[in-house]
C-alpha positions as CSV (number, residue, x, y, z in Angstrom):
1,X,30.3,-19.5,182.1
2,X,32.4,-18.7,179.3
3,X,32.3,-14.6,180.5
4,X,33.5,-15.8,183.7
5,X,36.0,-17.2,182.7
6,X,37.6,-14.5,180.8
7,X,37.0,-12.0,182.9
8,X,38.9,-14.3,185.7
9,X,41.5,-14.3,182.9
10,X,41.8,-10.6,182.2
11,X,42.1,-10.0,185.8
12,X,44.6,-12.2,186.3
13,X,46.4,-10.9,183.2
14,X,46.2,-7.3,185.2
15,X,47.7,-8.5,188.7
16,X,51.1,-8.7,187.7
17,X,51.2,-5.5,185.9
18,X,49.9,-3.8,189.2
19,X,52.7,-5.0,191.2
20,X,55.4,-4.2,189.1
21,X,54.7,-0.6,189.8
22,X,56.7,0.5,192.3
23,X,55.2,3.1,195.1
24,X,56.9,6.7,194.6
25,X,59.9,7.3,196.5
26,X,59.4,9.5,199.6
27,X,61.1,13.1,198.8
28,X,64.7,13.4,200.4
29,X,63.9,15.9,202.7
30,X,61.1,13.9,204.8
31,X,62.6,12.7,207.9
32,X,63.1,9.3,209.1
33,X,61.8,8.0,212.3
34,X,64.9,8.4,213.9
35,X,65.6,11.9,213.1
36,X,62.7,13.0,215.9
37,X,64.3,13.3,219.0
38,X,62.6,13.8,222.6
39,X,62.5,17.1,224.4
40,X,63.3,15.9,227.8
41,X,60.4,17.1,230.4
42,X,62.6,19.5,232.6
43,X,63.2,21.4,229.3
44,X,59.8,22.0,228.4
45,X,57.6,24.9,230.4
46,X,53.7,24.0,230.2
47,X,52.2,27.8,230.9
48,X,47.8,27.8,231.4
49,X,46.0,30.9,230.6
50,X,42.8,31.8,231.4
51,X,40.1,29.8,229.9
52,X,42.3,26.6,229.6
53,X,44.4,27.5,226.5
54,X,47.9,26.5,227.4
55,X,51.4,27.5,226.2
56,X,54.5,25.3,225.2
57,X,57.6,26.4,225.6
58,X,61.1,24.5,224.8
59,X,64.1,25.8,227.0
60,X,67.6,26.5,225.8
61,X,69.8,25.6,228.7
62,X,73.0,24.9,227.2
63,X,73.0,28.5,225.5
64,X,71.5,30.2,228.6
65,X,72.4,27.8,232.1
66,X,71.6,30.4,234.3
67,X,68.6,32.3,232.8
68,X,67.2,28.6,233.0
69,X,68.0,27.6,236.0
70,X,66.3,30.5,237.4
71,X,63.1,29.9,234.9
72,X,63.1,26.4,236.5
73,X,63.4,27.3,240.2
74,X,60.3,30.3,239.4
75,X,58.0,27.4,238.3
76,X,58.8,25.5,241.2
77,X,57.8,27.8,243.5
78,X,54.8,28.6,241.2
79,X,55.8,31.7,241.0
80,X,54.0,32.4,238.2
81,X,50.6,31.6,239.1
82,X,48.7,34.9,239.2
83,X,50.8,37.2,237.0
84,X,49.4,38.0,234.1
85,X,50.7,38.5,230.2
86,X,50.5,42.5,230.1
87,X,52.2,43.8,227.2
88,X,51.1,43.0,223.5
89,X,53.3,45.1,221.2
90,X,51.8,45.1,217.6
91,X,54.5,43.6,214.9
92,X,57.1,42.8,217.9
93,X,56.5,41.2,221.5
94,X,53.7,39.4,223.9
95,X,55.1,39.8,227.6
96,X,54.6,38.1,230.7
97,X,55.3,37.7,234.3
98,X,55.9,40.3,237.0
99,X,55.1,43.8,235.7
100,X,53.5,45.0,238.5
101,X,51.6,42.2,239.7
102,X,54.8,40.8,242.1
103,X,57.8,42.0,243.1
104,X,59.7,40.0,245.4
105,X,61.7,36.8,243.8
106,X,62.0,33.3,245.3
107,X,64.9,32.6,247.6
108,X,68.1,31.2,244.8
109,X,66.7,33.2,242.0
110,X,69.4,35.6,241.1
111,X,68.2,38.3,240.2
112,X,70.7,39.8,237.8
113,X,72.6,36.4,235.9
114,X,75.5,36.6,234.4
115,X,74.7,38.2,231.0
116,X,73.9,35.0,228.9
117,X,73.7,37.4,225.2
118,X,76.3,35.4,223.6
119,X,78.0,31.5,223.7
120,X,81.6,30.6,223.7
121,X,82.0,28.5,221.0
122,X,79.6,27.8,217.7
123,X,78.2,24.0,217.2
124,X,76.0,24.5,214.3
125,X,75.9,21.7,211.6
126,X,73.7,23.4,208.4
127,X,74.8,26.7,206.9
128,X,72.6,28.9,204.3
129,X,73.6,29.8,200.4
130,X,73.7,33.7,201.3
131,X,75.1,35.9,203.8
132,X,73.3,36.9,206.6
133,X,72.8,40.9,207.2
134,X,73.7,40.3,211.4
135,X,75.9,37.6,211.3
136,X,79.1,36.2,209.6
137,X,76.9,32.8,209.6
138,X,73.7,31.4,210.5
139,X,72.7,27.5,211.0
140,X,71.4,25.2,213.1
141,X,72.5,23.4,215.7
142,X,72.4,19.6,215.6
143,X,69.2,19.8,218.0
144,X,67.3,22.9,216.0
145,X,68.0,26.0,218.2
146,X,68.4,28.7,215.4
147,X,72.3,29.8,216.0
148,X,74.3,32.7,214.2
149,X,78.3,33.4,214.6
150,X,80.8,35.7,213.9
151,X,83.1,33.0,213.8
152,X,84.4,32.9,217.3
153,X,81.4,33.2,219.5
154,X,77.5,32.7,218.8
155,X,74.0,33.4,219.7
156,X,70.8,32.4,219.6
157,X,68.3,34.3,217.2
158,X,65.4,36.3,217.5
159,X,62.9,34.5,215.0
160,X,59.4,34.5,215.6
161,X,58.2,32.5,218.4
162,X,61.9,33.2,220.2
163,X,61.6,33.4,224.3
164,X,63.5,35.9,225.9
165,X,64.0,37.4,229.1
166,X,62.3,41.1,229.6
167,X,65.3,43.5,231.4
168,X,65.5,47.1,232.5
169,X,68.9,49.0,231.3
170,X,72.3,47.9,231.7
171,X,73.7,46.3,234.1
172,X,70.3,44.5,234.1
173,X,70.3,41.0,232.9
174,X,66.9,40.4,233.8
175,X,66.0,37.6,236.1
176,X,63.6,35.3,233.8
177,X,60.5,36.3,236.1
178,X,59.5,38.4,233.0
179,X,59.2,36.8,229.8
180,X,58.8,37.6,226.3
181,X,58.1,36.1,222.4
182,X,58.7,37.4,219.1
183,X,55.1,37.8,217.4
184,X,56.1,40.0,214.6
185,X,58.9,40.4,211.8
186,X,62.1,39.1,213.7
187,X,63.6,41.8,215.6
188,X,66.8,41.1,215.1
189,X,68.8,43.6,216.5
190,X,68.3,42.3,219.7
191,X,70.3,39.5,219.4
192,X,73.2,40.1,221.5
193,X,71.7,42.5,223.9
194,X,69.2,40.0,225.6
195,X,69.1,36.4,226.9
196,X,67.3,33.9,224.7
197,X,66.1,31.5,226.7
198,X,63.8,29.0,224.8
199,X,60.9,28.9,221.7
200,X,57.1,28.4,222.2
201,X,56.6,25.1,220.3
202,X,52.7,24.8,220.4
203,X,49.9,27.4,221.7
204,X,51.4,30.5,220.0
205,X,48.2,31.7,218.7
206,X,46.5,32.3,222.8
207,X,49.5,35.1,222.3
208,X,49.8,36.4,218.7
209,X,45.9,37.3,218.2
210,X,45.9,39.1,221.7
211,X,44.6,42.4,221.3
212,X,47.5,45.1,220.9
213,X,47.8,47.3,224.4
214,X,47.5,50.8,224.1
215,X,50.0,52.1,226.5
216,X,53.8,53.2,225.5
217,X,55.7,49.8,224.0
218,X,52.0,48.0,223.9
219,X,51.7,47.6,227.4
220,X,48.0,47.4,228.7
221,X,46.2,50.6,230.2
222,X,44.2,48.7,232.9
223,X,44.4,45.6,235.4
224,X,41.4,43.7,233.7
225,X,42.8,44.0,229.9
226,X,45.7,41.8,231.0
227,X,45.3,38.2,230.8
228,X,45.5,36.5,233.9
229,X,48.1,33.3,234.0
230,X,46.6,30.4,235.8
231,X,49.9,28.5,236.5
232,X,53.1,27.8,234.6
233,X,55.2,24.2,235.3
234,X,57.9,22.6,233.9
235,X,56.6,19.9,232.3
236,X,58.8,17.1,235.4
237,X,56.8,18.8,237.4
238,X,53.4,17.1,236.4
239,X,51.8,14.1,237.1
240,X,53.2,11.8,234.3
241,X,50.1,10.9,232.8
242,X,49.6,14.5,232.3
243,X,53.2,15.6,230.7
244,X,53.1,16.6,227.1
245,X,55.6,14.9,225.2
246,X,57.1,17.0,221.9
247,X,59.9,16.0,220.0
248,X,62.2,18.5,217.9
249,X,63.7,17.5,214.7
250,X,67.8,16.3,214.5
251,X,69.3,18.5,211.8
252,X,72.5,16.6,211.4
253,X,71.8,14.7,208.8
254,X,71.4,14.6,204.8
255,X,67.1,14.7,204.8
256,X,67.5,17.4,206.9
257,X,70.2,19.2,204.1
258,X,67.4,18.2,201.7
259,X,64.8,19.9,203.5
260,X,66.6,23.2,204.2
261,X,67.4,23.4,200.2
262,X,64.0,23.3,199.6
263,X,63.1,25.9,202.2
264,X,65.9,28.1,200.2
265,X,64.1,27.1,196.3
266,X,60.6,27.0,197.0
267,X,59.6,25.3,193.5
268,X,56.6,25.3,191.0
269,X,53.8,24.9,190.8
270,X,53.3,27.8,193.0
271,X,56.5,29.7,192.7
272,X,57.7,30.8,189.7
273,X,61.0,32.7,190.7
274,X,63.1,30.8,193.4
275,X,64.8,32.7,195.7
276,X,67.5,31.0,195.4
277,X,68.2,31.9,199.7
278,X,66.3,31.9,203.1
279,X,66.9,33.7,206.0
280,X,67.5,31.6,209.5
281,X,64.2,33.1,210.8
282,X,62.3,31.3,207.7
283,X,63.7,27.8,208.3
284,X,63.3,26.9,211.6
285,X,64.0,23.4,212.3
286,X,60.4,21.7,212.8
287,X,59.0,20.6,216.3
288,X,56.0,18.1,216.9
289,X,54.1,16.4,219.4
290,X,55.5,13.2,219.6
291,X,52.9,10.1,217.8
C-alpha cells in the first residue's frame, strides 16, 4: 500500500511539470488557415488521358482574358476530346491539342487573339534579394501567379509546369486549341513572345515521364506513339459531386514573406552554404487540394 502510494505521489509531483512545457511554436512561414484561398471552378481545366490519369490545370484569366475565354469555349464544345498530346520535347515542352488530328475551330473561338505576351500594369506583392537575369523584378502576385516587370508592364513566367498556348510565326497568336507545359529547365526567353495562359497544379507526372518524340522539336513519328486525350472540361462544367476543389496559397502576407526567405536560405542541417537568393522559377507560391 505504501508503494502505491508513492508512486501516486511521484506522479502527481510530475503532472505539473509536464504542462508547464509549452508546445513549440509553428515556424513563421507555415500558413494559416486563412491564407488558402479557392480556385473558383471555371478557372480550373480537368484534362483525362488515356488510362484514367487526369490533368489539373489553373487558368490565368486576368493576365490572358482572351486566350481563356477561348480555352473555355474549346472545352465546352469538347473540343478536345479525341486529340491527342503529340509532342514531348526532352528538357523543354509536352504539347497537346490539334496538331493534326483537327482543324476546324468552334464557332466564337478567335482564332488569332489579341497578343496577350505582356500586362498593362504590375500587381505583385513579394520581391526577391537579387536581380533577375530577364526582368527588372520578379514577384508574386497576391494570388501566386509567378509575375516579372520592367517596371511599367509585366508578364507571366515560364517556370516549370507553366501553360502556354502553342503558335505558328508572327502575326500568329495562337488560338488556345494547342497547348503546352514547361517540363524542363525554365525556358525563359519565351516570356514575352507567347501567351501564358495557366499552370498544371496536380497530374504533371502523366506528362513529364512521357517518352521523348523522336521527330524535329520532339514531336512524335507516328499516330499510335501519341497519347490519346479522352476529354478535357472546365471543372463548372461537371457534375458537382465530381469537381475537384484546389486551393492556391495568398502571398500577401508576413508567413508567406517568411516562407519565401526560406526558399532564398535553405539552412542546415542539409545545406551548408546558403544561397543567399532564388530565382522566381524555384519559389512558386504552393497549390493544394483543398482538406
Amino acid at each position: 500500500m505504501l508503494k502505491s502510494l508513492l508512486a501516486l505521489s511521484a506522479l502527481a509531483a510530475a503532472v505539473p511539470t509536464l504542462a508547464q512545457t509549452a508546445p513549440a511554436a509553428p515556424p513563421a512561414s507555415d500558413a494559416a488557415a486563412a491564407d488558402w484561398q479557392p480556385i473558383p471552378d471555371n478557372e480550373l481545366l480537368v484534362m483525362t488521358l488515356r488510362g484514367g490519369h487526369q490533368v489539373f490545370i489553373r487558368l490565368a484569366p486576368r493576365y490572358a482574358p482572351a486566350h481563356v475565354a477561348n480555352i473555355r469555349k474549346l472545352a465546352e464544345a469538347h473540343w478536345w476530346d479525341g486529340t491527342s498530346v503529340y509532342r514531348v520535347q526532352d528538357n523543354y515542352v509536352a504539347q497537346w491539342g490539334g496538331g493534326d488530328d483537327k482543324t476546324a475551330l468552334p464557332p466564337m473561338v478567335i482564332e488569332n487573339p489579341p497578343a496577350e505576351y505582356e500586362w498593362s500594369r504590375y500587381d505583385g506583392v513579394t520581391g526577391f534579394t537579387r536581380t533577375d537575369p530577364y526582368a527588372a523584378k520578379t514577384g508574386h502576385s497576391a494570388d501566386g501567379w509567378p509575375l516579372a516587370t520592367d517596371g511599367k508592364i509585366s508578364w507571366l513566367t515560364h517556370c516549370y509546369g507553366m501553360v502556354g498556348v502553342a503558335r505558328d510565326l508572327a502575326p500568329s497568336t495562337g488560338s488556345g486549341a494547342e497547348l503546352y507545359t514547361v517540363i524542363g529547365h525554365a525556358p525563359r526567353h519565351l516570356d514575352r513572345n507567347i501567351a501564358l495562359v495557366g499552370r498544371v497544379v496536380e497530374g504533371m507526372q502523366w506528362l513529364s515521364s512521357l517518352p521523348r518524340g523522336g521527330g524535329n522539336l520532339g514531336v512524335y513519328e507516328s499516330p499510335a506513339e501519341r497519347l490519346p486525350i479522352l476529354s478535357a472540361r472546365l471543372a463548372s462544367q461537371l457534375p458537382e459531386d465530381e469537381r475537384p476543389h484546389f486551393q492556391y496559397r495568398a502571398t500577401d502576407n508576413e508567413r508567406f514573406a517568411a516562407w519565401l526567405k526560406e526558399r532564398e536560405n535553405r539552412q542546415p542541417p542539409f545545406f551548408t552554404v546558403p544561397a543567399g537568393g532564388a530565382d522566381i522559377c524555384n519559389a512558386q507560391a504552393p497549390i493544394r487540394r483543398a482538406p
